[in-house]
C-alpha positions in Angstrom: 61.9 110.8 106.8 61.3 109.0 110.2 63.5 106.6 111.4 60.9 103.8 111.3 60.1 104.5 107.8 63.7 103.1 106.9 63.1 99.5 105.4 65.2 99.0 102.5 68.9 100.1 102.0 70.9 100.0 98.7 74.8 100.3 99.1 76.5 100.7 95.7 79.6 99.3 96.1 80.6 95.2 97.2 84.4 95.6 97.9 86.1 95.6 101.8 83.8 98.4 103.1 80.4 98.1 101.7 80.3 93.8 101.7 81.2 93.9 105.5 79.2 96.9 106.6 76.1 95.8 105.0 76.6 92.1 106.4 76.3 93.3 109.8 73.4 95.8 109.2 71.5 93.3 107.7 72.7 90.6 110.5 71.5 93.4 113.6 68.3 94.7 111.6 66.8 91.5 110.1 63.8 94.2 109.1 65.4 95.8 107.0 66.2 94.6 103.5 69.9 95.4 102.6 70.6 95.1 98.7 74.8 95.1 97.9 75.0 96.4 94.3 78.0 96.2 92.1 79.1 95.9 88.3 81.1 93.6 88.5 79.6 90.7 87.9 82.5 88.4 89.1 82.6 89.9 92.6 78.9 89.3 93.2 78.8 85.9 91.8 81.6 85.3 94.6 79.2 87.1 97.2 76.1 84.6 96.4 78.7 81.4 96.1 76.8 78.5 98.4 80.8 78.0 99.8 81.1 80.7 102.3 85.0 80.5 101.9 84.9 81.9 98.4 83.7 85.7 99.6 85.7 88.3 97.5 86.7 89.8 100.9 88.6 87.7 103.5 87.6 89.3 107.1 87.8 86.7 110.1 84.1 85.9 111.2 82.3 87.6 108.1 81.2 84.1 106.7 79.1 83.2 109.2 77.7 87.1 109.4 77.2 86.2 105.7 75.6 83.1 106.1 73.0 84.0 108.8 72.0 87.6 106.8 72.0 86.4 103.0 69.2 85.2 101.7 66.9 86.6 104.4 67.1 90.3 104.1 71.1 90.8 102.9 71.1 90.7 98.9 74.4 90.6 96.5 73.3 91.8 92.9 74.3 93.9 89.6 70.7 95.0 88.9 72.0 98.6 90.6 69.1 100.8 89.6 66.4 98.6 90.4 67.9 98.3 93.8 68.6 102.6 94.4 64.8 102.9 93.2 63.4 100.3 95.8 65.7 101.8 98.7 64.5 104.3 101.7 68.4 105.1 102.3 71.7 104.7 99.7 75.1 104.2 100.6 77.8 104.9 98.4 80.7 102.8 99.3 83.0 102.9 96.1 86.8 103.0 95.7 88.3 106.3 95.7 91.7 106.5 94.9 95.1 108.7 94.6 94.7 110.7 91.3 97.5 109.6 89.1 97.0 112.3 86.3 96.2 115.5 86.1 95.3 118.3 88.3 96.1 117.3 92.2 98.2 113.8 90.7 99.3 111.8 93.7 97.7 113.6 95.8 93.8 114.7 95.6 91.5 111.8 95.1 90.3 110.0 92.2 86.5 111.0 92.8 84.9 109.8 89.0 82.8 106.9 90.8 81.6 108.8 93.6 80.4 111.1 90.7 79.1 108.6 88.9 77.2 106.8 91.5 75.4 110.2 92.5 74.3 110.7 89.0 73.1 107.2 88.9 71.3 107.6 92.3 69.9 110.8 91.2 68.6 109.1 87.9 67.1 106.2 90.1 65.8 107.0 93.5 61.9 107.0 93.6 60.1 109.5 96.5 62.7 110.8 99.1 65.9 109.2 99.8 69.0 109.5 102.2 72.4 109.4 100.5 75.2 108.2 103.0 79.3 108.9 102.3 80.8 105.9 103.2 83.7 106.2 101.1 86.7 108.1 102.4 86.2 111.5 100.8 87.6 114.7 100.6 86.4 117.7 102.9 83.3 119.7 101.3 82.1 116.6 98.7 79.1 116.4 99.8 78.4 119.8 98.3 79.0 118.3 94.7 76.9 115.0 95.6 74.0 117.2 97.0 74.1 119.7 93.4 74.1 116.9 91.5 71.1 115.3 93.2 69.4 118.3 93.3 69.2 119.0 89.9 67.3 115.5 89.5 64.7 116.5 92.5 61.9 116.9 89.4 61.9 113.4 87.6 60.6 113.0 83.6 57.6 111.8 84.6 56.5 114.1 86.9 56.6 112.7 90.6 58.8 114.4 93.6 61.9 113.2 94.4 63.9 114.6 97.2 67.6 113.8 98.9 69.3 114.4 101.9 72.8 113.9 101.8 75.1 112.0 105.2 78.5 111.4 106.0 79.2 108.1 107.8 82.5 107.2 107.8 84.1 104.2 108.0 86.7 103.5 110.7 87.2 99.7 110.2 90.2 97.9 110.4 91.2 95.2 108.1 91.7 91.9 109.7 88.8 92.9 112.7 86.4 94.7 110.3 83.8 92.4 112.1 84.1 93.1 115.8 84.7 97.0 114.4 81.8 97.0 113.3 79.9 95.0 115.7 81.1 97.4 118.9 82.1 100.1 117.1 84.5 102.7 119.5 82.3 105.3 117.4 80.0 105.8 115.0 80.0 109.6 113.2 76.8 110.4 111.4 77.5 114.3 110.1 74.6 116.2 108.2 72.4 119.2 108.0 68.7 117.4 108.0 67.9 116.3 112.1 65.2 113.8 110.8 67.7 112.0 108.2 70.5 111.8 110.6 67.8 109.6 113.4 67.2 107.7 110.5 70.8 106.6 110.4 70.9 106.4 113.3 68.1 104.1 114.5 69.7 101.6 112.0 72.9 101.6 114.1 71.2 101.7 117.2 69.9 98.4 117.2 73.3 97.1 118.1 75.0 100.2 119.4 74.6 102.4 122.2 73.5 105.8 121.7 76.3 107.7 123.9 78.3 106.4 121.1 77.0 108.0 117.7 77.9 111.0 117.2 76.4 113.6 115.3 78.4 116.3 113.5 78.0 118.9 110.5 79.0 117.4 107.2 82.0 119.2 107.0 83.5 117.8 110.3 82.4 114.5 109.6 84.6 114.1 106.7 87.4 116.2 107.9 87.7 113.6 111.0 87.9 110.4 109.0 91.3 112.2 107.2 92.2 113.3 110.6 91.7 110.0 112.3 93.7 108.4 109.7 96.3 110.4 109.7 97.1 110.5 113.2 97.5 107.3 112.7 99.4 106.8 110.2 101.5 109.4 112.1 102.5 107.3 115.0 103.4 104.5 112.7 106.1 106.6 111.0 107.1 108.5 114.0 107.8 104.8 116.0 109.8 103.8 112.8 111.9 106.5 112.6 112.8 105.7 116.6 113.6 102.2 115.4 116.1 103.2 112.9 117.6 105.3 116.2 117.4 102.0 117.9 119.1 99.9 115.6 122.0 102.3 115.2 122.6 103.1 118.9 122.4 99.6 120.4 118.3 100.0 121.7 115.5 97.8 121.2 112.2 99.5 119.9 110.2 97.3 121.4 111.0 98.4 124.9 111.6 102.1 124.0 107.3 101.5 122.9 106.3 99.7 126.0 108.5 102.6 128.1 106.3 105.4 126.2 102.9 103.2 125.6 102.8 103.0 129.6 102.0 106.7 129.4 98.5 107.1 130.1 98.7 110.4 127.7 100.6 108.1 124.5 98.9 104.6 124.9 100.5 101.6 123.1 98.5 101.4 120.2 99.9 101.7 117.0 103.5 101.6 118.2 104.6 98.5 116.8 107.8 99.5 114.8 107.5 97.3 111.0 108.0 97.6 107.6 105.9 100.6 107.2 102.0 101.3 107.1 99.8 100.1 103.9 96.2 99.1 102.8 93.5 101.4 101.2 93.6 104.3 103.3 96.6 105.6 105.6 98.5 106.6 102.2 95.9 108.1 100.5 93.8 110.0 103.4 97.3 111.6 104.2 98.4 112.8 100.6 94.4 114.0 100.3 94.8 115.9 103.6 98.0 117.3 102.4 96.6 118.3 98.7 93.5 119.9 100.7 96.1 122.2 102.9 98.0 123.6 99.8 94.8 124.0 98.3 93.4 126.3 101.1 97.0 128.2 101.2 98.6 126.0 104.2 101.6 124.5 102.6 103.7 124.3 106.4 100.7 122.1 107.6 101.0 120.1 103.8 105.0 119.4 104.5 103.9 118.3 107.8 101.6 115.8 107.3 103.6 114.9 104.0 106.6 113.8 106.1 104.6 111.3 107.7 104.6 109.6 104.2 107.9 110.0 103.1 109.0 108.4 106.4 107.0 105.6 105.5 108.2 105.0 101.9 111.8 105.4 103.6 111.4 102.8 106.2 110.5 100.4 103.0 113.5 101.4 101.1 115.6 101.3 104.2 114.4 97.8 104.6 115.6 96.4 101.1 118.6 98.3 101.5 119.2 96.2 104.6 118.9 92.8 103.1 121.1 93.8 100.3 123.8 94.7 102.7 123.7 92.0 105.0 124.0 89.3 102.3 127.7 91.3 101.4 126.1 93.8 99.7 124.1 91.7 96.8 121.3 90.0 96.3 122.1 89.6 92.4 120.7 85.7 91.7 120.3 84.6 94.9 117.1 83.4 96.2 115.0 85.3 99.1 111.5 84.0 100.7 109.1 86.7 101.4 106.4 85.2 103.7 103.6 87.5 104.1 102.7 89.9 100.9 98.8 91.5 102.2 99.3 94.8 104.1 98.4 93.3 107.3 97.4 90.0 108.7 94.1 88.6 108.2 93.2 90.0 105.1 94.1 89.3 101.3 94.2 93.1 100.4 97.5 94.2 99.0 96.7 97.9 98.6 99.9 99.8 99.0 101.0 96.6 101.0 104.9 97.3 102.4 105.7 94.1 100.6 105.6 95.4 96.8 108.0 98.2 97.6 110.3 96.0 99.2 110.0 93.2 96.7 110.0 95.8 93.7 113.5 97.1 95.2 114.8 93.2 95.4 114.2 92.5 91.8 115.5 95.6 90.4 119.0 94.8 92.5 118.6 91.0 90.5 117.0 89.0 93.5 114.9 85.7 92.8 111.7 86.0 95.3 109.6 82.5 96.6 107.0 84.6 97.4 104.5 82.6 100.1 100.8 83.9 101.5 98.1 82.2 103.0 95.1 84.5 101.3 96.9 86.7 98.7 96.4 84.8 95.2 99.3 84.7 92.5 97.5 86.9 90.0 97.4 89.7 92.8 100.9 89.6 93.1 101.9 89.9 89.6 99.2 92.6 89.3 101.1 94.6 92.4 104.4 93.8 91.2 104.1 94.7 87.4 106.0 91.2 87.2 104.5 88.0 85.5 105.2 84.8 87.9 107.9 82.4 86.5 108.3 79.0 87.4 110.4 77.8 90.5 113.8 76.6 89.9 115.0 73.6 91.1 116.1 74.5 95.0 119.5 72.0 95.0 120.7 73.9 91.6 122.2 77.2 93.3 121.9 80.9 91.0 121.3 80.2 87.2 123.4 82.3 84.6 120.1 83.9 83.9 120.2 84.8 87.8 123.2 86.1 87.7 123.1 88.4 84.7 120.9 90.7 86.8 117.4 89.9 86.0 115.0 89.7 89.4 112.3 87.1 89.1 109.7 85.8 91.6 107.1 82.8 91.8 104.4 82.0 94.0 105.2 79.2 96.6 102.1 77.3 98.7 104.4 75.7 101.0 106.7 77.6 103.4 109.5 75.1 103.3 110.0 75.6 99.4 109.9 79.1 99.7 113.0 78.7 101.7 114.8 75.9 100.5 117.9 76.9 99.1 117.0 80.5 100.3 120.1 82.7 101.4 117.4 84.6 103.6 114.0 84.8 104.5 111.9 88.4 104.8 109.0 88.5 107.5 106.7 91.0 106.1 103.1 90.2 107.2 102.5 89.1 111.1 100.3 86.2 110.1 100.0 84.0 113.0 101.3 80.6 111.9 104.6 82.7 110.4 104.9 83.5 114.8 105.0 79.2 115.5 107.8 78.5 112.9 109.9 75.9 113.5 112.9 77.4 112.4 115.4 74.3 113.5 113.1 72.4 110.3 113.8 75.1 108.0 117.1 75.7 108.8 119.2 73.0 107.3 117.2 73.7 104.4 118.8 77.3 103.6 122.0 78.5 102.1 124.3 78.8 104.6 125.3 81.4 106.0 121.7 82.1 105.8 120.0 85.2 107.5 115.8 85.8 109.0 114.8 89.4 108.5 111.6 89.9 110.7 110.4 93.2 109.6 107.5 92.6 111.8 108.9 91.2 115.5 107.1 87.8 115.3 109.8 85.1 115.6 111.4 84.0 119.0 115.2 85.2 118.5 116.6 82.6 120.9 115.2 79.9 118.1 116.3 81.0 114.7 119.6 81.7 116.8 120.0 78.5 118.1 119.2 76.8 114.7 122.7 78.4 113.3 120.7 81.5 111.3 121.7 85.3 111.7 118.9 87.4 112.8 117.9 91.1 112.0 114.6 92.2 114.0 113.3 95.9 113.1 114.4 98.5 115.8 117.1 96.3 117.4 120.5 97.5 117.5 123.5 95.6 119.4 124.5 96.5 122.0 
């Protein structure tokens, strides 16, 4: 199919990569008519609200990408074969995530929608049409998408149908999906059919320049968004485990990654030592890489890039474990605030957020969380935490019997200084921006005293919470 011949596009899928991604196709290529098809009916009712703040995906700057494109040529709707049938090119942009039964649990991904999506594109699609992986997938997927779509190349009634199958990765990062996507470092097209991989392309290149798409097999094309990820994820770990060092020999992380980021062959990107590594992907595209090793008989090279998890897990733990034994080793009915719950700042996903397995390891030891975030929603947390909310207790009245019999609870707090009135500490786990202006000689006299600030994410100005009479603990910083 020639690249002209591309004028409608169908993503299946309207959660934090296809909404984005589409938003800015549509926004660059206002030619092209770019349908975003889900089933859930709630998610695309919040994609066609009139108040832009309501998207079902916070990502600084997509509202106005959102409010330029929809309506023109950029389309939210549930009517999902009406849309694969009208489209030149289909993207399938659905969750895929960590098998938690059966064969390759907790490790191989969950791929029953990425099934189910080519069966319904192979039901729908009308004439020839391109089918782009944008979902993170396992290595050699594309071979069951293309023999299901195959199979469907004669339709009931007669008329051709035909498929070409593309991998196109996503590399965005949550919190600057936008500018990701609008300059893009790279963008990695990987298929066997020349004329469908210049379709694909000429989309992108009306915003991107052509030095930077790159054009692999399918095989390496899904191999590198693993490998990408993991790497990653790698140097996250590998900068924790220095920090532990740190703390324990009288070092400061923070200089230690400046000393090594100057190095033209490290960089300083992704050496920002914190409570561990979370959202959609890092966890997942690891334990997937790890499953696919032991699967083709490389189990060294799986306990390799397995370690990289359990490092990551153990920083969390090590973290909780931390709190507890700074407050003289319990945390039974006291009250903590935990200001940030999303993975990262500037976003409101929670997926595998550092946060849950900290929080989940303060309520098992008896804590009582006031659990504060700008964009992450109660219902989220108590979905994450496998906890209902309970109400907040009065801030003046100290630990309850209930509190003290062991039982951890949490509640949802709007307001930072009720999260940490009455607080005997307060845990810094997303590096949201206002969390960095704090004035900590306000919130002070409010807390418990001898009250303590864990920043788990190097945001507050030690010479501040120190001179309002609080203890400090800052991640990677030992004393000297």
């Amino acid at each position: 199919m020639p690249a002209a011949s591309i004028r409608s596009i169908c993503c299946i899928g309207a959660g934090y990569v296809g909404g984005p991604t589409m938003a800015v196709i549509a926004d660059r290529c206002p030619t092209v008519q770019v349908t975003v098809v889900d089933i859930n009916q709630t998610r695309i009712d919040a994609w066609n609200d009139s108040d832009l703040s309501k998207l079902p995906v916070y990502e600084p700057g997509l509202d106005a990408v959102v409010g330029r494109a929809r309506g023109r040529n950029l389309h939210f709707s549930t009517a999902v074969d009406d849309a694969i049938a009208a489209a030149d090119m289909v993207f399938i942009s659905v969750n895929t995530p960590t098998k938690t039964k059966g064969l390759g649990a907790g490790q191989a991904s969950d791929l029953r929608w990425v099934e189910a999506c080519a069966r319904q594109v192979a039901k729908s699609a009308t004439g020839h049409t391109i089918v782009v992986e944008k979902s993170t997938l396992p290595v050699r997927t594309a071979e069951a998408v293309k023999a299901i779509l195959s199979a469907k190349e004669q339709s009931s009634d007669g008329a051709q149908k035909s498929f070409a199958v593309l991998s196109n990765p996503e590399f965005l990062a949550e919190g600057t999906a936008i500018p990701d996507l609008e300059s893009p470092d790279r963008v990695l097209i990987g298929g066997e059919h020349p004329e469908a991989i210049d379709a694909l392309a000429s989309i992108y290149e009306n915003w991107v320049s052509p030095d930077r798409i790159l054009r692999t097999n399918l095989w390496s094309s899904e191999l590198s968004k693993l490998t990408a990820n993991a790497f990653l994820a790698q140097r996250i770990s590998s900068i924790n485990s220095v920090g532990a060092l740190c703390e324990a020999t009288g070092a400061d992380v923070r200089e230690v990654a400046r000393a090594i980021g100057t190095d033209s062959r490290i960089g300083s990107k992704f050496l920002q030592a914190g409570p561990g590594f979370g959202g959609s992907c890092f966890q997942k595209d690891i334990l997937n890489l790890v499953y696919l090793c032991r699967h083709f008989g490389l189990p060294d090279v799986a306990d390799y890039w397995e370690s990289v998890v359990t490092v990551n897990t153990w920083q969390q733990h090590r973290i909780a474990r931390t709190v507890v034994q700074k407050l003289f080793g319990t945390v039974t009915g006291k009250r903590l605030a935990i200001l940030g719950f999303a993975f990262k700042a500037d976003t409101n996903d929670t997926r595998e957020a550092p946060a849950i397995r900290i929080a989940q390891d303060l309520l098992e030891e008896g804590a009582q969380l006031a659990i504060h975030d700008p964009k992450v929603d109660a219902e989220q947390i108590a979905r994450d935490l496998k906890l209902p909310a309970s109400s907040a207790p009065d801030a003046d009245s100290g630990p309850t019997r209930a509190a003290l019999s062991g039982e951890g609870t949490w509640w949802p707090s709007e307001d930072i200084a009720a999260a940490v009135s009455g607080a005997d500490a307060v845990l810094i786990l997303t590096e949201w921006q206002h969390y960095r202006d704090l004035d900590w000689s306000h919130l002070a006299p409010l807390m418990r005293q001898p009250a303590w600030v864990f920043d788990a994410r190097s945001v507050v100005k030690p010479a501040d919470v120190l001179k309002a009479g609080l203890q400090l603990w800052r991640v990677g910083e030992g004393q000297p």
